[in-house]
C-alpha positions in Angstrom: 7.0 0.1 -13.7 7.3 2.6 -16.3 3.8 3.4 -16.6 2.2 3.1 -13.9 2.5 4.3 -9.8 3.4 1.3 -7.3 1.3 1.9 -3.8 2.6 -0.5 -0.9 -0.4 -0.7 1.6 1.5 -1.0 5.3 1.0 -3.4 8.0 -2.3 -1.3 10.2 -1.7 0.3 12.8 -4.5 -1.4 14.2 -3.3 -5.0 13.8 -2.1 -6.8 16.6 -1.8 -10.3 14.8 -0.2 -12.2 12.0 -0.1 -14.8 10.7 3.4 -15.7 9.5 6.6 -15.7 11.5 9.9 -14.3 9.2 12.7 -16.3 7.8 15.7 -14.9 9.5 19.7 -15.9 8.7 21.4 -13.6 10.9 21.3 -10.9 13.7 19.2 -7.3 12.6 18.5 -8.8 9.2 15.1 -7.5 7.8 13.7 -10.8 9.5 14.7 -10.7 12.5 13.4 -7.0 13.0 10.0 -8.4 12.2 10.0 -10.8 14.7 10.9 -8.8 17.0 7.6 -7.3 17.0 6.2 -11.0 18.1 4.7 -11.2 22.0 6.7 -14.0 23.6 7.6 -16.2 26.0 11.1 -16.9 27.5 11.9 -21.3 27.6 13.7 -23.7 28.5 13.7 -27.5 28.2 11.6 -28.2 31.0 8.1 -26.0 29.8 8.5 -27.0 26.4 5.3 -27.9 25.0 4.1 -30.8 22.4 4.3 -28.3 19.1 5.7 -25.5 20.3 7.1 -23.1 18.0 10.2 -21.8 19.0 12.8 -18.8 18.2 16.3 -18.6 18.8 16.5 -14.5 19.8 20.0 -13.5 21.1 21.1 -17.0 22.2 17.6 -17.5 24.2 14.7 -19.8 23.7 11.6 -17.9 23.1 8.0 -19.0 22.3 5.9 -16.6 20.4 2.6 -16.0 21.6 0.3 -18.0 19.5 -3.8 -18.0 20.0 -6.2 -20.7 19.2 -7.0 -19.2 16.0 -3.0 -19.8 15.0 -2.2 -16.4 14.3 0.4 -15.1 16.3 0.4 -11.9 18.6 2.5 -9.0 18.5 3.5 -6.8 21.6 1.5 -4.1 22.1 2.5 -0.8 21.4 4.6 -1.8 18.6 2.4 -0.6 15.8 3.9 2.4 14.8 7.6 0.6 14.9 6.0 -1.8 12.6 4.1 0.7 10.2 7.2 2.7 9.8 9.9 -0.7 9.0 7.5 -1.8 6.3 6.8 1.7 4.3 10.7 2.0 4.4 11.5 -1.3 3.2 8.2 -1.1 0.5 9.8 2.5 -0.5 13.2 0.4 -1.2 11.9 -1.9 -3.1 10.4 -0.6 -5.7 7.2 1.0 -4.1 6.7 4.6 -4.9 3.8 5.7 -2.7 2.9 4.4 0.6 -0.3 3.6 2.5 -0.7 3.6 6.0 -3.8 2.3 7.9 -4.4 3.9 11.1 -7.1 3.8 14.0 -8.1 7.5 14.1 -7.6 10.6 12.2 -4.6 11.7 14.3 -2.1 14.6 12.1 0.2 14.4 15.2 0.4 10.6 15.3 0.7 10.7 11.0 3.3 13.2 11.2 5.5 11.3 13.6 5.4 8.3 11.5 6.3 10.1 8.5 9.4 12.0 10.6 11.0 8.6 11.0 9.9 7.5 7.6 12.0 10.1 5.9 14.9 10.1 8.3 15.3 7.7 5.9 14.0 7.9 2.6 13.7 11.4 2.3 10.9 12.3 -0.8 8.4 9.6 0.9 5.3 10.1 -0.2 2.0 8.7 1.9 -1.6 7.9 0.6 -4.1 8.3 3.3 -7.5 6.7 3.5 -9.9 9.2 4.7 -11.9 5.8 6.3 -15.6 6.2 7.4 -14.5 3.8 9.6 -13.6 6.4 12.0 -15.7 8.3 13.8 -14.7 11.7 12.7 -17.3 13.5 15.1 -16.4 12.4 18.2 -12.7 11.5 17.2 -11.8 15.4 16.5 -14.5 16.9 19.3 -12.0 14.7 21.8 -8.9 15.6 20.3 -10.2 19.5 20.7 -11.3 18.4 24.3 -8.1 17.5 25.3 -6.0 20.2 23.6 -8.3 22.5 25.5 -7.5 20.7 28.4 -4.1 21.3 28.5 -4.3 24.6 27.6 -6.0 24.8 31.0 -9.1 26.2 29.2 -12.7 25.6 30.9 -13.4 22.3 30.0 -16.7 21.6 32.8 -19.5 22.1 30.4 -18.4 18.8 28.4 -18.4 15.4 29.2 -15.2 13.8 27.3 -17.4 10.8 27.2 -20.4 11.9 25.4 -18.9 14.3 23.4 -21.1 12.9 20.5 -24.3 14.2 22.3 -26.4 16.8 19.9 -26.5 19.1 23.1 -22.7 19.9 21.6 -23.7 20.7 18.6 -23.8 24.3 18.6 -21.0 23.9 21.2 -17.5 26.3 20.8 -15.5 22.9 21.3 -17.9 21.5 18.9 -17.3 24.3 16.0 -13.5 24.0 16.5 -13.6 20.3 15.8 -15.9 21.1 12.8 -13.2 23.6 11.5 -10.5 20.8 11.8 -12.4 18.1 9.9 -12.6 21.1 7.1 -9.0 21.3 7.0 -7.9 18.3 7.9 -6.7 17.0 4.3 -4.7 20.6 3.6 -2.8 20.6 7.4 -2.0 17.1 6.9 -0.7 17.5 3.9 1.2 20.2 4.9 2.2 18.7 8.3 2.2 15.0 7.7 3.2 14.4 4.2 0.1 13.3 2.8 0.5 13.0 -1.1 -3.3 11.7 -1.7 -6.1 11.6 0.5 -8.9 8.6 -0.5 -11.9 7.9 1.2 -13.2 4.2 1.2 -17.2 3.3 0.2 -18.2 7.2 0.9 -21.1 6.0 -1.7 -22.3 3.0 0.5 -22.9 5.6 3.4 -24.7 7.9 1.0 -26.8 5.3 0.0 -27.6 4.0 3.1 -28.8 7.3 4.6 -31.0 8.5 1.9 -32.8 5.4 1.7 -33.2 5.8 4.9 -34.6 9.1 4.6 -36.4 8.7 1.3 -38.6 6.0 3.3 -39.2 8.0 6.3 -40.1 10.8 4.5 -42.3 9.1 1.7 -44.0 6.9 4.0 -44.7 10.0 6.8 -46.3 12.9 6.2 -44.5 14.5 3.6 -45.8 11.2 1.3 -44.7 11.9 -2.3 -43.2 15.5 -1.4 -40.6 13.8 0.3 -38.6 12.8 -3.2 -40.1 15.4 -5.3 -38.9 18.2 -3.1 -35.4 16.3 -1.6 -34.6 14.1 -4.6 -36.0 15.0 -7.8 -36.0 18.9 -7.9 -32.4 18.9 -6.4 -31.6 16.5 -8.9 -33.2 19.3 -12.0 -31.3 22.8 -10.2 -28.3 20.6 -10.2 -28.2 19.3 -13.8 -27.7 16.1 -12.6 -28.4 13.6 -15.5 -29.8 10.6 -14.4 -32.9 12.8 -13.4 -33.3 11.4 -17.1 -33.1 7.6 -15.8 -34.5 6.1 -19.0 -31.7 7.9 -21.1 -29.1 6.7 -18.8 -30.2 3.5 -18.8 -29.7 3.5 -22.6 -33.0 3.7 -24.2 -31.6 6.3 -27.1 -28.6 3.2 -27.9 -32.0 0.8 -28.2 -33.9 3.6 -30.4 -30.9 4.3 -32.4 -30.4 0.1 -32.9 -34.5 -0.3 -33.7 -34.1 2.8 -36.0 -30.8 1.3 -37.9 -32.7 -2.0 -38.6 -36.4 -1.0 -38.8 -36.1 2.4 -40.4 -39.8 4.4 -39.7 -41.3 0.9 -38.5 -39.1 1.1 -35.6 -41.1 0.9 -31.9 -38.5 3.6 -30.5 -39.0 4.5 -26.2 -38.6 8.0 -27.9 -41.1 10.7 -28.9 -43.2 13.7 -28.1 -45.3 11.9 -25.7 -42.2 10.5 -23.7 -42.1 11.4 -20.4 -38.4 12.2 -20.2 -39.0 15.7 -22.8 -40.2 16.8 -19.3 -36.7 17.3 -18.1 
């Protein structure tokens, strides 16, 4: 494309299935490495089943691994091998950024990807979703946990396990994990190749918890205080416009319409007494 950016979203790291074998014609062929990813089953004539679906792998039999649901399985620990074929064969044809799904927020783990990545395409370049999906908390707080481990620092005042616990809060484990979620988009940047950092329904979250707080609070003591003082005032020191929620939802357009067609006879939203002047 000449005017546009190509992103090739990757197999995920966290899939262990798939649907579709590859069409293979020969020996290392971009095919066969596929399927070589597939969990199988070594055959012969004699446990051959009714509709069996069968591979010819290096002069032997085999019989992928294939579950009730019909998708077949992949061997485990393979998911890296896998992330790492397709963004080099996306990057040579025709993709120009890359996007790797992964199961935690791991720079190390990124990083080694990328490494093997650009052994052979050198100028890859990765988009990284930021997911909510991971638990960033307890993810980074066990990351520290463990570096802090094997640094042979004093690790018995924290259970690995619970690490989510507010008793950590304050914790120096705790802060240190803090202080890598802060950086975490510059280092893996920087360490991992990271050209663009997303994050995926941050706004759905958002949502979710100040309803969830807007009805605790308005329906508990703090009544109508609750969105005056958390939603509405914030809203004012912070110039946010739709404090103004009957201009945003377009009541000038409709004044300006009624006033094109009706002249001074126009019934216009707008006027002295309209409550939105008190913003």
């Amino acid at each position: 494309m000449d005017d546009g950016v190509i992103v090739a979203r990757t197999d995920s790291l966290g899939a262990g299935l798939t649907a579709r074998l590859a069409i293979t014609h020969e020996e290392g062929d971009l095919g066969d490495k596929y399927n070589s990813f597939l969990d199988v089953d070594e055959i012969d004539e004699t446990n051959m089943k009714h509709g069996d679906v069968m591979i010819n792998r290096k002069g032997k039999i085999v019989r992928p691994k294939r579950l009730p649901s019909n998708l077949y399985q992949f061997r485990k620990g393979t998911g890296e091998e896998r992330c790492i074929l397709d963004s080099i064969t996306s990057l040579q044809n025709g993709a120009d950024l890359i996007w790797i799904e992964t199961e935690k927020p791991h720079i190390g783990q990124i990083a080694s990807m990328m490494d093997e990545i650009r052994k052979v395409i050198p100028n890859a370049k990765l988009v990284y979703n930021n997911s909510p999906s991971f638990n960033w908390t307890l993810n980074f707080r066990q990351q520290v946990f463990d570096a802090m481990s094997e640094a042979g620092e004093d690790t018995s005042d924290y259970n690995r396990d619970d690490l989510m616990n507010e008793k950590y809060d304050n914790s120096e484990l705790s802060m240190r994990a803090d202080d890598k979620i802060r950086t975490f988009q510059a280092d893996a940047s920087k360490e991992a190749g990271i050209f663009h950092h997303l994050i995926t329904l941050p706004t759905y979250h958002t949502a979710a918890l100040s309803t969830d707080n807007l009805a605790k609070e308005y329906f508990g003591d703090e009544g109508m205080l609750g969105y005056v003082a958390n939603v509405q005032r914030k809203e004012i020191r912070q110039g946010i416009a739709c404090v103004k929620h009957q201009n945003m939802s377009g009541s000038d357009m409709g004044d300006d319409h009624k006033e094109y067609f009706a002249g001074d006879a126009a019934l216009k939203a707008a006027g002295e007494d309209n409550t939105m002047n008190q913003f």
